[in-house]
C-alpha positions in Angstrom: 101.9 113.6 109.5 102.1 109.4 108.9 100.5 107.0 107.3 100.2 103.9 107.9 99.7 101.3 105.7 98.3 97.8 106.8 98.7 95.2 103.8 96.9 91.4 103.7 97.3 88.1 102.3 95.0 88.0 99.3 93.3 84.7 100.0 90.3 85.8 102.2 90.1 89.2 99.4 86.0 88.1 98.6 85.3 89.6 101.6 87.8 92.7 102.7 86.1 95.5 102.0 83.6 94.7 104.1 85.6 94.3 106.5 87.9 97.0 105.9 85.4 99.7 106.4 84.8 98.7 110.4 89.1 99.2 110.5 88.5 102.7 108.9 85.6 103.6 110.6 87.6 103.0 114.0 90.3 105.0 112.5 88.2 107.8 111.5 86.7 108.2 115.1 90.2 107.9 116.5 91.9 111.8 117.7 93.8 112.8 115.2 93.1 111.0 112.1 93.2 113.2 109.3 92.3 110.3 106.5 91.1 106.3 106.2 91.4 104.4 102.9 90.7 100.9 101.4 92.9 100.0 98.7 91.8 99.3 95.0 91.0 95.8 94.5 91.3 94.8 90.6 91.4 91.4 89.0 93.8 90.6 91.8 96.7 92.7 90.3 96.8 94.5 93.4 97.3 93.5 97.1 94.1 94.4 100.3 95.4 97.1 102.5 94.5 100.0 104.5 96.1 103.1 105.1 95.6 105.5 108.1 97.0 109.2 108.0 97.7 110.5 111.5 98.9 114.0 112.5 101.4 112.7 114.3 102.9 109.2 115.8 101.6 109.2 119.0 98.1 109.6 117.8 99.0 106.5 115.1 100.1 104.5 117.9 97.1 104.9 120.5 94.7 104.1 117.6 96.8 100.7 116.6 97.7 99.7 120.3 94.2 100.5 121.4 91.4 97.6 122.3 89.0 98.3 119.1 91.8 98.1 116.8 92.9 95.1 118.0 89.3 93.4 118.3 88.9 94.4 114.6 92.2 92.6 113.9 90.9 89.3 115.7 88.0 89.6 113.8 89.5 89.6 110.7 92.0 87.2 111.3 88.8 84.5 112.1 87.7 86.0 108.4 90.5 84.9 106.9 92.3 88.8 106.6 95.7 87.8 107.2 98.4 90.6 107.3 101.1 89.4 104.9 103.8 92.2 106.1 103.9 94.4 109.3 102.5 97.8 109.1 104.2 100.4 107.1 105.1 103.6 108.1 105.1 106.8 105.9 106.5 109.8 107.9 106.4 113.1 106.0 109.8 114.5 105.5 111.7 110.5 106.2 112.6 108.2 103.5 109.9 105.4 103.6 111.4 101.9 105.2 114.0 100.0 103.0 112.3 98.4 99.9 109.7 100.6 99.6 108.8 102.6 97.0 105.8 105.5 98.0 104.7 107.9 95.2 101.8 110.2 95.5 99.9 111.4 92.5 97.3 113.9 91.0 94.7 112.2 88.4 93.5 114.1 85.3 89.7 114.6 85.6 88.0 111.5 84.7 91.1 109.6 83.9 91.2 107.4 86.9 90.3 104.5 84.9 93.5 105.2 82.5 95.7 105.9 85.5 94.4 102.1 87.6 95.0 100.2 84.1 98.2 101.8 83.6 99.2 101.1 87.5 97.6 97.5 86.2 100.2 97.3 83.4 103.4 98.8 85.7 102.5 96.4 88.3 102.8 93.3 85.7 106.1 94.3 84.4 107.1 94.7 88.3 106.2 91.2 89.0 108.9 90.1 86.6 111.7 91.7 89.0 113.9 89.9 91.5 112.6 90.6 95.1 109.3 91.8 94.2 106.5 91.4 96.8 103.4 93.6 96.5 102.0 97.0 94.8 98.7 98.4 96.6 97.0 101.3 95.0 94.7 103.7 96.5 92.7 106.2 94.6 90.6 108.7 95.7 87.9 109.1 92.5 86.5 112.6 94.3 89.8 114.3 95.4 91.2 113.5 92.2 94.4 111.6 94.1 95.9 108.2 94.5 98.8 106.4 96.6 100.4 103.5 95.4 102.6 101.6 97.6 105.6 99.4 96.4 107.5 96.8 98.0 110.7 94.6 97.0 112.3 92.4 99.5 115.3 95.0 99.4 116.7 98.2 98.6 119.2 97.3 95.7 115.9 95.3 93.9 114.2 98.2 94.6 116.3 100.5 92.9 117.0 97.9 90.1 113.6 98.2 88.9 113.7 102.3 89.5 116.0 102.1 87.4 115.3 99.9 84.9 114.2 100.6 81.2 111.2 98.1 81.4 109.6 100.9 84.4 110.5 103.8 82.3 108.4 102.5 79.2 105.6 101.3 81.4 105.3 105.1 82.9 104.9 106.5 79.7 101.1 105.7 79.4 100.7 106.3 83.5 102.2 109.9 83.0 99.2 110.6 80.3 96.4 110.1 83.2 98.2 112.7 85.6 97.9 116.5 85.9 101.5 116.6 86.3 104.7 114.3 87.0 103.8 111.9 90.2 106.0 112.8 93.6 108.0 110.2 95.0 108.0 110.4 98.8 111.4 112.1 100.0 113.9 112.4 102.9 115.4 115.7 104.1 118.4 114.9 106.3 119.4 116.9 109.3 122.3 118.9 107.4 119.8 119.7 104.4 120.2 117.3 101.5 116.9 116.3 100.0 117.1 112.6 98.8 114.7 111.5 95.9 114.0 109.1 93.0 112.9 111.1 89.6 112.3 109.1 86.3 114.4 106.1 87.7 117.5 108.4 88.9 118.1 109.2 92.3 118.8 113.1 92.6 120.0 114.4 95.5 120.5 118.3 96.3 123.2 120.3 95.4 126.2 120.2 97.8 126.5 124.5 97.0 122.6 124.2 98.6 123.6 122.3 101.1 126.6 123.9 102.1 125.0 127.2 102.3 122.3 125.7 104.4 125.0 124.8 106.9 126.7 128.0 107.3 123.6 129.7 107.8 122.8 127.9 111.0 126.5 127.1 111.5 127.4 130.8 112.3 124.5 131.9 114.7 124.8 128.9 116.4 128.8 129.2 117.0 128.6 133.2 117.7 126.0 132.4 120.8 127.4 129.6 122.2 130.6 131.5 122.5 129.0 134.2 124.3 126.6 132.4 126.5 127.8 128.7 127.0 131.6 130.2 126.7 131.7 131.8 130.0 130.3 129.2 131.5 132.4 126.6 130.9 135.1 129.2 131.6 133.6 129.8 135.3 133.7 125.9 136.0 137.4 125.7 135.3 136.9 124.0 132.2 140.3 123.9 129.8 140.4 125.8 126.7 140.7 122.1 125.0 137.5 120.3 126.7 135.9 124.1 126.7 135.8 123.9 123.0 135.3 120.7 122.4 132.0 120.3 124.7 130.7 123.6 122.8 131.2 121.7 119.5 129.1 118.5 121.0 125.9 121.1 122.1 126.6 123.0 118.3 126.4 119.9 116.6 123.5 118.4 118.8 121.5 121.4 118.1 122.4 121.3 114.2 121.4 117.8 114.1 118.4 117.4 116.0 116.7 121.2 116.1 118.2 124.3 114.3 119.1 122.5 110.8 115.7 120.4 110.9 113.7 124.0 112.0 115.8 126.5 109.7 115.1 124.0 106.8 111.4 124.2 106.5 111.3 127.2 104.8 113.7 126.3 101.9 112.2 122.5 101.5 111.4 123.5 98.0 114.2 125.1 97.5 116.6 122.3 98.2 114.5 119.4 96.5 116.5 118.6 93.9 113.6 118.4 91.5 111.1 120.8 92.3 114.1 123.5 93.6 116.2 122.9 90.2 115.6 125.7 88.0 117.2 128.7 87.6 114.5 131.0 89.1 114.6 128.4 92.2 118.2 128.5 92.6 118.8 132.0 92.1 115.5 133.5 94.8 116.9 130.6 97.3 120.7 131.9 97.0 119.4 135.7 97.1 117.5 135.0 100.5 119.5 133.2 102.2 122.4 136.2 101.0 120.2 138.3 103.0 120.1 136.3 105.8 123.8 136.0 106.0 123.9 139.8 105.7 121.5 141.0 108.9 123.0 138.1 111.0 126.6 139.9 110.4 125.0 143.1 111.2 123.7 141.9 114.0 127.0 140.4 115.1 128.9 143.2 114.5 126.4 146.5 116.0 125.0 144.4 119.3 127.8 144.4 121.7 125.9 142.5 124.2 126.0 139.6 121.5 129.6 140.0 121.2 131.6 137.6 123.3 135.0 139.1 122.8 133.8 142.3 123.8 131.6 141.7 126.8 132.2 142.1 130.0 129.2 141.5 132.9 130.8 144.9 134.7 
């Protein structure tokens, strides 16, 4: 899914969520929205904004590039709605864009009042930081959930006030309005490493999770190309040299952009560094991917057919 997340110059704010709920109710009758919101408005602290949840890109982008978006827009514009950054993108599984700081988060039964004042107060000590541009908040009273949305001008003042001792006082008294610690919106890359920010530090996952990751695609992938791409390249009078070297370019390609991606999905707990780093985590993750390892040898080594320095087409 993505969200996007349309933010606006505060000057013409009197007015927004009037206006606002025309942008959301075109959103909402759009194919494949899955959710509309106008931000929290209080005493100013925080900036106008409205964020869209798509199932998918393309859906986001024929809702923003079509006409009754963009006659909203003009409208609002004449009103005095002013976007004050261009859209930002949320993609589930990608890092959000540089400077931005996501976090998601689960509000204790009529605490949301607690959880907006302490936003209030982390937002005040945020203005005080070098690069600092916006926070918008969005809180969903009946599901119980809330979005806030950071910005700094760059990553490094991002991560100076991630890290900084200021932000880890101020979270003290948001933490006491939440059912449990808030998620910070993460990035799996291709090869497996899950990258996020937890209590200021960024955690990343471990390279003996990653590395396993990679030979459990790596292996599969090399033993089939071998027996299927192999013989090809052989038939085309390809040398040995560029023979291997074009089967590493389609292994790699496929890591990168489909198998690692695909196999991945399954272990995305598993290889969060937060969520997957416990012992009963690590050790069921290890054990099934063990498993794994072990049926794809036995499959290797009992299916001649599979077997490329065995088979013969005769």
């Amino acid at each position: 899914m993505i969200t996007t997340v349309s933010v606006f110059h505060p000057v013409g704010a009197a007015g927004f969520a009037d206006w606002a709920s025309t942008l959301v109710a075109s959103a909402a009758d759009a194919d494949g929205c899955v959710d509309a919101q106008i931000s929290t408005l209080v005493d100013g602290r925080f900036e106008p904004a409205v964020a869209v949840t798509f199932v998918d890109e393309e859906a986001c982008d024929a809702w923003i590039d079509g006409p009754r978006c963009a006659e909203i827009m003009r409208a609002g514009r004449d009103l005095g709605h002013l976007p004050s950054a261009p859209p930002i993108e949320l993609v589930d599984g990608q890092a959000p864009p540089p400077g931005v700081g996501a976090f998601r988060h689960d509000i204790v039964a009529g605490k949301s009042g607690d959880f907006i004042a302490a936003e209030q107060e982390l937002t005040q000590a945020a203005s005080g930081f070098s690069g600092y541009e916006g926070t918008t908040l969005f809180v969903d009273e009946h599901a119980g959930t809330a979005m806030s949305v950071l910005r700094f001008r760059t990553e490094r003042q991002l991560a100076a006030w991630v890290s900084s001792r200021e932000r880890g006082e101020a979270l003290a008294e948001l933490r006491s309005s939440l059912t449990h610690d808030f998620e910070t919106m993460s990035a799996t890359t291709a090869f497996g490493t899950t990258v996020r920010t937890d209590h200021g530090r960024v955690r990343q996952t471990p390279n003996w999770k990653s590395a396993m990751m990679v030979l459990l695609v790596l292996y599969p992938t090399v033993m089939i190309l071998s027996r299927f791409l192999g013989p090809i390249l052989d038939r085309l009078g390809a040398q040995p040299w560029l023979a291997l070297w074009l089967s590493q370019v389609c292994s790699v390609g496929l890591m990168q952009w489909c198998l690692m991606p695909w196999a991945a999905k399954p272990f995305r707990r598993w290889l969060d560094p937060v969520d997957g780093g416990g012992w009963r985590s690590n050790l069921a993750g290890a054990v099934m991917i063990l498993a794994i390892y072990a049926a794809c040898l036995a499959l290797f080594a009992s299916v001649t057919w599979l077997q490329f320095w065995d088979y013969t087409d005769a």
